[in-house]
Backbone of each chain as nested JSON, in Angstrom:
{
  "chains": [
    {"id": "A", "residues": [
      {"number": 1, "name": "UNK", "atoms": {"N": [-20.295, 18.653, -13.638], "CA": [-19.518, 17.797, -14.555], "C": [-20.216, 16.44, -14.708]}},
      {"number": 2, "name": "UNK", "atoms": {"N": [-20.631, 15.996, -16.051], "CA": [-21.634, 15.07, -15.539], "C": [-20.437, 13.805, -16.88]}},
      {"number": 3, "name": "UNK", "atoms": {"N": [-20.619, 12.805, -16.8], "CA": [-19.305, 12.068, -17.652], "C": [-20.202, 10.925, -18.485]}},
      {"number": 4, "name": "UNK", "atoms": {"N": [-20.04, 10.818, -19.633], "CA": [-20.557, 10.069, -20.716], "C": [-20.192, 9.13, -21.258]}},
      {"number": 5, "name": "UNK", "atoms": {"N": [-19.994, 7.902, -20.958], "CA": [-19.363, 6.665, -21.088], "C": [-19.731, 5.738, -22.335]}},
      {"number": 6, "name": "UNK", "atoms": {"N": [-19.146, 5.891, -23.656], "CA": [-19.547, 5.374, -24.709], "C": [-18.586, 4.567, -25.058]}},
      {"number": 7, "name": "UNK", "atoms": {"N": [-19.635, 2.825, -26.379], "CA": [-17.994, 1.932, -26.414], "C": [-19.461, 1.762, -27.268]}},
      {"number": 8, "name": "UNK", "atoms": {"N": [-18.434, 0.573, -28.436], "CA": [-19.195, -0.303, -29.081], "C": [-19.938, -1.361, -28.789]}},
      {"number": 9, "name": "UNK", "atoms": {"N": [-21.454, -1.276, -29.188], "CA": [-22.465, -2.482, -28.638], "C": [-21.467, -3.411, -28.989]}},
      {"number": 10, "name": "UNK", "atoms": {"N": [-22.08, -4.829, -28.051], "CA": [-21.168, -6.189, -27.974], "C": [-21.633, -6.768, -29.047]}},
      {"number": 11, "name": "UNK", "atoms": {"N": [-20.38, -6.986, -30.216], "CA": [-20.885, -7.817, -31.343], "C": [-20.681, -7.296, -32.508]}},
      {"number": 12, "name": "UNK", "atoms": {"N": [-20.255, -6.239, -31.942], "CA": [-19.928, -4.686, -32.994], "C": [-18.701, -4.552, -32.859]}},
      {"number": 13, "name": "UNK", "atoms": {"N": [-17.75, -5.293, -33.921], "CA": [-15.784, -4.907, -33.724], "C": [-15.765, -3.424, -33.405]}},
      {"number": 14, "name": "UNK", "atoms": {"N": [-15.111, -3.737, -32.647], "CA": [-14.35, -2.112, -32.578], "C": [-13.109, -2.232, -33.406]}},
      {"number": 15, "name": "UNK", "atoms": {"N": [-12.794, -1.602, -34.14], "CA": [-11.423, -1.514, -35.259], "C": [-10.211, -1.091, -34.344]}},
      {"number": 16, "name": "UNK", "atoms": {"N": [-10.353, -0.198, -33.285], "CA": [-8.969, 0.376, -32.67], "C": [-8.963, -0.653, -31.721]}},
      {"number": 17, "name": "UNK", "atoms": {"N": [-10.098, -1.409, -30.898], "CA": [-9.794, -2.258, -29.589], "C": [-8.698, -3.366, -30.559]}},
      {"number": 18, "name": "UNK", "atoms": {"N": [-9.575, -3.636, -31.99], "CA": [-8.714, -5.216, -32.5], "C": [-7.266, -4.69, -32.356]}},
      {"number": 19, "name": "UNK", "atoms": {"N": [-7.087, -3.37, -33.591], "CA": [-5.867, -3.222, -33.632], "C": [-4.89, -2.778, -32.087]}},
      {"number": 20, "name": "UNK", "atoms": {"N": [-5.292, -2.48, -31.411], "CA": [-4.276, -2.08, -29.785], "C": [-4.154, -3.407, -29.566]}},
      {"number": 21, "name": "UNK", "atoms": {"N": [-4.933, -4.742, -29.617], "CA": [-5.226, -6.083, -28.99], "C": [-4.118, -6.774, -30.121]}},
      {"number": 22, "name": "UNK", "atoms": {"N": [-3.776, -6.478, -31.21], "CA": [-3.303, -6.907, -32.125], "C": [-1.537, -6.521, -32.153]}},
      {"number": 23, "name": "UNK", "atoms": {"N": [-1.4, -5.315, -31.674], "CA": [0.249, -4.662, -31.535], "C": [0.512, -5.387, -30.269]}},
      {"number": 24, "name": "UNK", "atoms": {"N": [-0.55, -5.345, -29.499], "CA": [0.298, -5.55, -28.427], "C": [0.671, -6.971, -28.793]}},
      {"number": 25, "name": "UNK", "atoms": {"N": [0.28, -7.624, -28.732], "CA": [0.13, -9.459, -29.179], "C": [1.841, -9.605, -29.865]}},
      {"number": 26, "name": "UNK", "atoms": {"N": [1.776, -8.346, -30.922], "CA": [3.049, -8.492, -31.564], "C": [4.947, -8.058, -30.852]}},
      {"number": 27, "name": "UNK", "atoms": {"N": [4.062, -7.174, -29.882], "CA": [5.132, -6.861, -28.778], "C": [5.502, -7.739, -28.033]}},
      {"number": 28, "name": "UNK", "atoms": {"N": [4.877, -8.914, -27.634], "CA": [4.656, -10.469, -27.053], "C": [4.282, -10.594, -26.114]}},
      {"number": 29, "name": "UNK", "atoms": {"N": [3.108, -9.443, -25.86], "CA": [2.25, -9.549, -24.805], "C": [1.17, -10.452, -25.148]}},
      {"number": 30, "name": "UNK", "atoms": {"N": [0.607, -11.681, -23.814], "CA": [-0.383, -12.928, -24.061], "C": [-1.426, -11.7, -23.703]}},
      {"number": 31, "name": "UNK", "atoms": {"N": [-2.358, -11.054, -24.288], "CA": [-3.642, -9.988, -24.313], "C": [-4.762, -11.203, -24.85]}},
      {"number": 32, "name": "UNK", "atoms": {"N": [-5.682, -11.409, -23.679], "CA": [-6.954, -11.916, -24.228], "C": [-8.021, -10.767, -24.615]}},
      {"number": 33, "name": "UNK", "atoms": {"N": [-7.95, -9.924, -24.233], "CA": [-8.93, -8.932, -24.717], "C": [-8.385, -7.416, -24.652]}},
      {"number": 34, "name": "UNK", "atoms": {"N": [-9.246, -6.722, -25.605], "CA": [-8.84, -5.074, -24.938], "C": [-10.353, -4.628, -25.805]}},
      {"number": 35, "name": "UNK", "atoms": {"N": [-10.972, -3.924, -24.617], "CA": [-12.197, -2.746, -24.907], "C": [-12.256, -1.624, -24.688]}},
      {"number": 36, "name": "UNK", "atoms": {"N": [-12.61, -0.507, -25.818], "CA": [-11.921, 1.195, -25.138], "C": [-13.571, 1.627, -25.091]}},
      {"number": 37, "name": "UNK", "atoms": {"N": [-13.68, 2.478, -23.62], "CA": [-14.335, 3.453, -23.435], "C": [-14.232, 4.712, -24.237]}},
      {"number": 38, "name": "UNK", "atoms": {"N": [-14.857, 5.341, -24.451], "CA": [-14.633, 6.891, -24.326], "C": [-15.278, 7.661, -23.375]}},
      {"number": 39, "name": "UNK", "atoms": {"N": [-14.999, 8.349, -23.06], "CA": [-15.444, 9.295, -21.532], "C": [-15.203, 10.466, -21.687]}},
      {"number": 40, "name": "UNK", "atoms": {"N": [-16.544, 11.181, -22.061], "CA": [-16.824, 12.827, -22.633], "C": [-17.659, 13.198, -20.611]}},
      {"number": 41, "name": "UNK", "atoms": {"N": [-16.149, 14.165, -20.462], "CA": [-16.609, 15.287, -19.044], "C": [-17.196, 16.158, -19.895]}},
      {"number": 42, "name": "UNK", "atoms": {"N": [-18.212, 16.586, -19.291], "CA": [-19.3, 17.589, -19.866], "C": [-20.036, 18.558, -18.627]}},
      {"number": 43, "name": "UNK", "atoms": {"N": [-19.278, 19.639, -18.713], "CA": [-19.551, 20.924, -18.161], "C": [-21.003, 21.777, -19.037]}},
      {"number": 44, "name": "UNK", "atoms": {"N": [-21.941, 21.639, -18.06], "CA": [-22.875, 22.084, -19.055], "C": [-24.711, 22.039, -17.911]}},
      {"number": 45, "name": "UNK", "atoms": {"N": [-25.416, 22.724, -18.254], "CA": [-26.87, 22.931, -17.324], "C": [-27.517, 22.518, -18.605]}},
      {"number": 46, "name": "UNK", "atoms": {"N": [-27.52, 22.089, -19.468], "CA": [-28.165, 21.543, -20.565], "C": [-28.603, 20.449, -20.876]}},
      {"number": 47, "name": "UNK", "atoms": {"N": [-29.498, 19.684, -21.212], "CA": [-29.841, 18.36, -21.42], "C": [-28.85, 17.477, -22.275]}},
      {"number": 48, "name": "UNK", "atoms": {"N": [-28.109, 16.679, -21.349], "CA": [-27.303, 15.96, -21.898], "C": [-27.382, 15.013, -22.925]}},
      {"number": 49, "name": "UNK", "atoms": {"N": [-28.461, 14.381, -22.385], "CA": [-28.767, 13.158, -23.178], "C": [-29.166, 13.908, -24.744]}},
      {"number": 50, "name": "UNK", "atoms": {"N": [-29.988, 14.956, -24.789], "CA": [-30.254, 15.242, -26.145], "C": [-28.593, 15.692, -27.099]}},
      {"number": 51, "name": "UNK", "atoms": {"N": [-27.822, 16.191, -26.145], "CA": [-26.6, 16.253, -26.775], "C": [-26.038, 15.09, -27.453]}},
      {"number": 52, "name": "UNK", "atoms": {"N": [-26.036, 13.999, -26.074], "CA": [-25.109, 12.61, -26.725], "C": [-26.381, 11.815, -27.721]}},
      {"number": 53, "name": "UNK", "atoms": {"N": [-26.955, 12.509, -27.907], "CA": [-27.893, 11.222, -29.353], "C": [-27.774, 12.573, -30.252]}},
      {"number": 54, "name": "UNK", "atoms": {"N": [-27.484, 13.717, -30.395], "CA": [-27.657, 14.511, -31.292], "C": [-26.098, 14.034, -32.105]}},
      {"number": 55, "name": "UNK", "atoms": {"N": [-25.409, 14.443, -31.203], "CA": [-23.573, 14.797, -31.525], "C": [-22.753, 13.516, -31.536]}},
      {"number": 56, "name": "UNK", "atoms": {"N": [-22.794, 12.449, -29.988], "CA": [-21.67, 11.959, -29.893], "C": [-21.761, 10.596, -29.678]}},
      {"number": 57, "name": "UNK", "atoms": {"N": [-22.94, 9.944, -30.058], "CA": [-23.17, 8.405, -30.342], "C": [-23.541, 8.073, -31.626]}},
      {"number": 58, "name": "UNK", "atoms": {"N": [-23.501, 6.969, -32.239], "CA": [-24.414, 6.604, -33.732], "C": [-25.123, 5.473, -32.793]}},
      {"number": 59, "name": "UNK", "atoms": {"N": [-26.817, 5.406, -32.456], "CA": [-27.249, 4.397, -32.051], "C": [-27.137, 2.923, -32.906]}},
      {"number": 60, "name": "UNK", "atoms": {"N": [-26.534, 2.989, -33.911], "CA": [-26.743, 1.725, -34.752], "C": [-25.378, 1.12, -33.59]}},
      {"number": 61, "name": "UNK", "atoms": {"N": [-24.339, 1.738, -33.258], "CA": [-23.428, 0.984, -33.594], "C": [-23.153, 1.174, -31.917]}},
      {"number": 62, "name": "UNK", "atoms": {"N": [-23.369, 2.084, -30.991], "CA": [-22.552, 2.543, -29.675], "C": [-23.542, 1.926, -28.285]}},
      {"number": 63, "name": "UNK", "atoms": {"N": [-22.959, 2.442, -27.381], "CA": [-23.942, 1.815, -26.809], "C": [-23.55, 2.825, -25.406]}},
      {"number": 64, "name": "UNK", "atoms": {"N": [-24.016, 3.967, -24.559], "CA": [-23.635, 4.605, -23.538], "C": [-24.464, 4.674, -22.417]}},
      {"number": 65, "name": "UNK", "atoms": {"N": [-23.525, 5.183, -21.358], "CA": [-24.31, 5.459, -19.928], "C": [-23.736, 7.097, -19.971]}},
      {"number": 66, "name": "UNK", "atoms": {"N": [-24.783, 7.7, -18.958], "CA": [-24.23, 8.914, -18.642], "C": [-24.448, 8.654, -16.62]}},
      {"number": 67, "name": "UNK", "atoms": {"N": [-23.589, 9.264, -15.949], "CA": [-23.302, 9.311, -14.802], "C": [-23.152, 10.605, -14.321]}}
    ]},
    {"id": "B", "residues": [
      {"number": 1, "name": "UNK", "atoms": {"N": [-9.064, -8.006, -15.573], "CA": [-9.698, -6.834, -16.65], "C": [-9.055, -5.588, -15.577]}},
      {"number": 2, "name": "UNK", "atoms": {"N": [-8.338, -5.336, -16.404], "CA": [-7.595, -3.999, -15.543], "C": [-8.285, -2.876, -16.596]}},
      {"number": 3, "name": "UNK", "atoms": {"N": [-8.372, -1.628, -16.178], "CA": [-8.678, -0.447, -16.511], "C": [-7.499, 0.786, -16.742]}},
      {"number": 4, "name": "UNK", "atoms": {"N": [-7.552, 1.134, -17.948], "CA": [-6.198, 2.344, -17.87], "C": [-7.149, 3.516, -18.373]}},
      {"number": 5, "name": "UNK", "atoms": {"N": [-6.826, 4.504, -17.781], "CA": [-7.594, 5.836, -18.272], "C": [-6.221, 6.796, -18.99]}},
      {"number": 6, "name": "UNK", "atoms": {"N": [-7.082, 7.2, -20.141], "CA": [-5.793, 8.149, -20.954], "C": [-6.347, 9.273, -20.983]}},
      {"number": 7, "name": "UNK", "atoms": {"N": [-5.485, 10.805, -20.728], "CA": [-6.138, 11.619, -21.592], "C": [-4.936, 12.641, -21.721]}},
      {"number": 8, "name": "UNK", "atoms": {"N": [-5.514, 13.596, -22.227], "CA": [-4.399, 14.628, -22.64], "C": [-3.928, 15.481, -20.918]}},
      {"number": 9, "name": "UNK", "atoms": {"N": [-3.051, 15.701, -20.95], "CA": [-2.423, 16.487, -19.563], "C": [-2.975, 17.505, -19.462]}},
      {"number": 10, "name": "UNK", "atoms": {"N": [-2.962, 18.255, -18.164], "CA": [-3.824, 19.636, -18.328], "C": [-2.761, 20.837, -18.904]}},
      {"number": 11, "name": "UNK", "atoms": {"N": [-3.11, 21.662, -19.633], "CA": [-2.352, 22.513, -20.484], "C": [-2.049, 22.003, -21.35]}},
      {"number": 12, "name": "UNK", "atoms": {"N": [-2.226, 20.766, -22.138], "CA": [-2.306, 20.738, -23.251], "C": [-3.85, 20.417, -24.582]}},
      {"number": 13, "name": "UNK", "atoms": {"N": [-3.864, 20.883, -25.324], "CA": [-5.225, 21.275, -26.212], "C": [-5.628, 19.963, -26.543]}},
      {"number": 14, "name": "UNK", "atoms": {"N": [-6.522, 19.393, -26.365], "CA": [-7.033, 18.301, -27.256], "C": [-7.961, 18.539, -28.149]}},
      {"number": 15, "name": "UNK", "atoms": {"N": [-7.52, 18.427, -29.216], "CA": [-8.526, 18.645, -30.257], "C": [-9.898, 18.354, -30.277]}},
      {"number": 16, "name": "UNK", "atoms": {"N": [-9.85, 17.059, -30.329], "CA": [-11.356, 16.345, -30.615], "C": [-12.285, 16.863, -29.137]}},
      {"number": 17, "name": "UNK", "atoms": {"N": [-11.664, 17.117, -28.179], "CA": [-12.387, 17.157, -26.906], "C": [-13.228, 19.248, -27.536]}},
      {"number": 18, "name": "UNK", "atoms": {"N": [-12.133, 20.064, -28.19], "CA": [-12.442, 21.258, -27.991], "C": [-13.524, 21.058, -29.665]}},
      {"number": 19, "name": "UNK", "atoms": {"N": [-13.069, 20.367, -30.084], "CA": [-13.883, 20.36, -31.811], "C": [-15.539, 19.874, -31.372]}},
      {"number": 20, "name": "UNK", "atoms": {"N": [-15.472, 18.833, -30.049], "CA": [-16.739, 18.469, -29.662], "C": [-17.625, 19.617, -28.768]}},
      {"number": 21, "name": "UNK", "atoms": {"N": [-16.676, 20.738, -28.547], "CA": [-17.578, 21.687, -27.689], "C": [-17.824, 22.634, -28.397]}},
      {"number": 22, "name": "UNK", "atoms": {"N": [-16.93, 22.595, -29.499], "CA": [-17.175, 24.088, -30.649], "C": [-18.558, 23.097, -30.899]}},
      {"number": 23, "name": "UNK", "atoms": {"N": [-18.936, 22.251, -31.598], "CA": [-19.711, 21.558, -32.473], "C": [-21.58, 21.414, -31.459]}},
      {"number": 24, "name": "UNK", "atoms": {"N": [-21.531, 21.245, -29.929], "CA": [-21.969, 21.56, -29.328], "C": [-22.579, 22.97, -28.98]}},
      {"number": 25, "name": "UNK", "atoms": {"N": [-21.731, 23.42, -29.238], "CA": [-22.562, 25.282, -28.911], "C": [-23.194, 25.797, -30.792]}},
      {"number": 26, "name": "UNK", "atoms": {"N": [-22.599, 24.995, -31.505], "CA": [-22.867, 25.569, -32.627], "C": [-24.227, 24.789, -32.498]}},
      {"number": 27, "name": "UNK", "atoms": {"N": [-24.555, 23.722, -32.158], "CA": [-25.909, 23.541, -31.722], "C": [-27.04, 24.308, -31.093]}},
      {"number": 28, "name": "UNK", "atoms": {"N": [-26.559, 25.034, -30.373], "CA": [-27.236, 26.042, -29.279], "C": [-26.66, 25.296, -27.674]}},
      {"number": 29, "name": "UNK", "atoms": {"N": [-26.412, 24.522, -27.873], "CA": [-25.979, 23.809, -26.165], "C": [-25.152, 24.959, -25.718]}},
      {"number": 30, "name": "UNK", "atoms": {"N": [-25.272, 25.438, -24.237], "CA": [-24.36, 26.736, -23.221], "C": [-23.208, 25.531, -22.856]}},
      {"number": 31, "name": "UNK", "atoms": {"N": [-22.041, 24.713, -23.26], "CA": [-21.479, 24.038, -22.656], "C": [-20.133, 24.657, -22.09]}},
      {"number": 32, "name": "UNK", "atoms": {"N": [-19.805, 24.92, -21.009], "CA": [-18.65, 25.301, -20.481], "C": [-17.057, 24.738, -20.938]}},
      {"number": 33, "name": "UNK", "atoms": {"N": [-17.453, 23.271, -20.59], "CA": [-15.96, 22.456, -20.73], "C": [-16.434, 21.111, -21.17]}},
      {"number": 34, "name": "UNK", "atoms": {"N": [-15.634, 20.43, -22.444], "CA": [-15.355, 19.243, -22.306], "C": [-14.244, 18.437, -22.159]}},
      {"number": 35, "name": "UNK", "atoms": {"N": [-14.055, 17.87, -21.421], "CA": [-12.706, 16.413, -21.612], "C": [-13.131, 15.602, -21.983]}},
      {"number": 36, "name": "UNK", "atoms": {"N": [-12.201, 14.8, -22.594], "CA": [-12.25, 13.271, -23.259], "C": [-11.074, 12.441, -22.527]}},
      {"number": 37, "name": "UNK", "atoms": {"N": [-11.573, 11.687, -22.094], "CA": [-10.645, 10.231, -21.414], "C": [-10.883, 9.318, -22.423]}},
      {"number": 38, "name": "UNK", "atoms": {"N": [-9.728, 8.397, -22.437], "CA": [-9.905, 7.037, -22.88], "C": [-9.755, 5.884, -22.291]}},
      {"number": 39, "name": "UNK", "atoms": {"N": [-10.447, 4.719, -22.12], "CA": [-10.807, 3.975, -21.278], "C": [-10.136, 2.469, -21.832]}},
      {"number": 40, "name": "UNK", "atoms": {"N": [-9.069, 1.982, -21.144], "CA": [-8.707, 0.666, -21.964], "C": [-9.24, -0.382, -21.114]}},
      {"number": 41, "name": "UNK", "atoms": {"N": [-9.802, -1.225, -21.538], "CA": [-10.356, -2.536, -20.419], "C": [-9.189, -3.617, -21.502]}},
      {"number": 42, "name": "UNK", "atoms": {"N": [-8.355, -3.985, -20.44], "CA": [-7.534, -4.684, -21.078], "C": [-7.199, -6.389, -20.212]}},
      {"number": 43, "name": "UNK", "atoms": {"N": [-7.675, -7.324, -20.843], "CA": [-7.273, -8.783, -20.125], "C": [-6.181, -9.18, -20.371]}},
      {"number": 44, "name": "UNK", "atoms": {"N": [-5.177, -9.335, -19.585], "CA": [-3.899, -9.726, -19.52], "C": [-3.288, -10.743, -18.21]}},
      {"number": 45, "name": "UNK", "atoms": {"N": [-2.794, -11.097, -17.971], "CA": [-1.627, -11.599, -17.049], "C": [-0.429, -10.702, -17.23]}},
      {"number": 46, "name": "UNK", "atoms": {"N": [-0.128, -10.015, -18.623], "CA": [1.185, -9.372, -18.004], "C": [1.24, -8.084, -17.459]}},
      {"number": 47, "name": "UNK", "atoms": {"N": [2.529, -7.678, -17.611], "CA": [2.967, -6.1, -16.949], "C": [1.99, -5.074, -17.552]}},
      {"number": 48, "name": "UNK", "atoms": {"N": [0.633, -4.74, -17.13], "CA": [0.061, -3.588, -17.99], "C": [0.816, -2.345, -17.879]}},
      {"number": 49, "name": "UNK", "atoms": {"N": [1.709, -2.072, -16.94], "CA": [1.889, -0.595, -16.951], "C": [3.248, -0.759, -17.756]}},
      {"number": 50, "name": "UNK", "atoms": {"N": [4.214, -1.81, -18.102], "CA": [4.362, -1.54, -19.265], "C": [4.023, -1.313, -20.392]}},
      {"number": 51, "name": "UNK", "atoms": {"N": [3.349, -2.411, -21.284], "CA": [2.148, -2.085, -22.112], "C": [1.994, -0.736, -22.15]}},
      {"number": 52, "name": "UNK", "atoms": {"N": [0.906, 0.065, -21.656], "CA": [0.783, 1.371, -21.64], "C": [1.631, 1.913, -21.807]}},
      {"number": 53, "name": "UNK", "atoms": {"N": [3.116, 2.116, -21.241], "CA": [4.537, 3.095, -21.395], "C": [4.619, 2.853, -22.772]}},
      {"number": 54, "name": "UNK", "atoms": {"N": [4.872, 1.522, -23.601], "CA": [5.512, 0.884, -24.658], "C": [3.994, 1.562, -25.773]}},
      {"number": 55, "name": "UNK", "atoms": {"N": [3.029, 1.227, -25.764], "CA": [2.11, 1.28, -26.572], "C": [0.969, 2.345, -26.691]}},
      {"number": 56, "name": "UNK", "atoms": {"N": [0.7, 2.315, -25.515], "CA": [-0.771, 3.203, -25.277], "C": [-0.997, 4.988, -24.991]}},
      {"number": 57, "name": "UNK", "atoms": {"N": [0.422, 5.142, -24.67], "CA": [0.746, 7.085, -24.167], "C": [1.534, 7.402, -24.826]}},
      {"number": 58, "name": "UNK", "atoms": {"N": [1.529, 8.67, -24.438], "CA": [2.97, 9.406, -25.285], "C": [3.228, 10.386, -24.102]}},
      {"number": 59, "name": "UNK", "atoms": {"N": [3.909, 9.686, -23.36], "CA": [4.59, 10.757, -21.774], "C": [4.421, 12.194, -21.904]}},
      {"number": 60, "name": "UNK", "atoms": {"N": [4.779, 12.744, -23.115], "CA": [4.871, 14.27, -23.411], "C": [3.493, 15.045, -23.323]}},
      {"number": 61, "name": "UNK", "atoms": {"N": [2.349, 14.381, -23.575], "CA": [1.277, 14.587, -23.438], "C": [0.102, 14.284, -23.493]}},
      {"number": 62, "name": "UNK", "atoms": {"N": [0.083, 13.036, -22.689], "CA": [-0.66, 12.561, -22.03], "C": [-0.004, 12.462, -20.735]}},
      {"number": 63, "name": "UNK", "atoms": {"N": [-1.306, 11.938, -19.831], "CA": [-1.369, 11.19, -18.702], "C": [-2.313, 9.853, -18.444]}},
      {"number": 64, "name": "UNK", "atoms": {"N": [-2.05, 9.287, -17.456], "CA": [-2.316, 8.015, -17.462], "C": [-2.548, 7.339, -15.954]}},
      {"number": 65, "name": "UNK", "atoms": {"N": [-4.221, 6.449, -15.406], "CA": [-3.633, 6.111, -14.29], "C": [-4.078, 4.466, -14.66]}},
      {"number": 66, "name": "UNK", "atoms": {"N": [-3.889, 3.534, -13.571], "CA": [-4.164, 2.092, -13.892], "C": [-5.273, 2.124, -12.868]}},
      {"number": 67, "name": "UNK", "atoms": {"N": [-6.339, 1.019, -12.989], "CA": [-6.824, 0.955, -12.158], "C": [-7.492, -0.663, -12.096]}}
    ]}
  ]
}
């Protein structure tokens, strides 16, 4: 199980972090920040990395580790 | 900076997690299993594990831990 940790390079809005950072604010929570991971478990004997630049990053915009 | 991990409960289907492994083998990748977590890095002073109840899950199917 090897786990793939992708988010938007810094500098690069994320549209869902603003908007979660934005409801909550309106719920009247004081939120200075919110940043979402995504975290792809990946069952697999296959070269990962060629997966996550084929399938599940856009290098313009993401920025990942695999672990 | 607290950490909340989301994902779907076990026995229930997550789409995007099974659409990313169909989309994967249709590549040629042998991939067994994927999950998808979601990762909130959230700066606050208040109650996060409210937050999360109020905003971020849906009890029925998801799960959720803080960290």
């Amino acid at each position: 199980m090897t786990k793939v940790y992708v988010k938007y390079k810094d500098g690069i809005i994320d549209p869902e972090a603003e908007n979660t950072k934005k409801a909550l604010k309106m719920l009247g929570y004081d939120v200075k920040n919110v940043r979402i991971w995504k975290v792809y478990e990946i069952e697999t004997e296959d070269n990962i990395k060629e997966m996550v630049e084929r399938l599940l990053v856009n290098p313009v915009i993401h920025e990942y580790k695999i672990e």
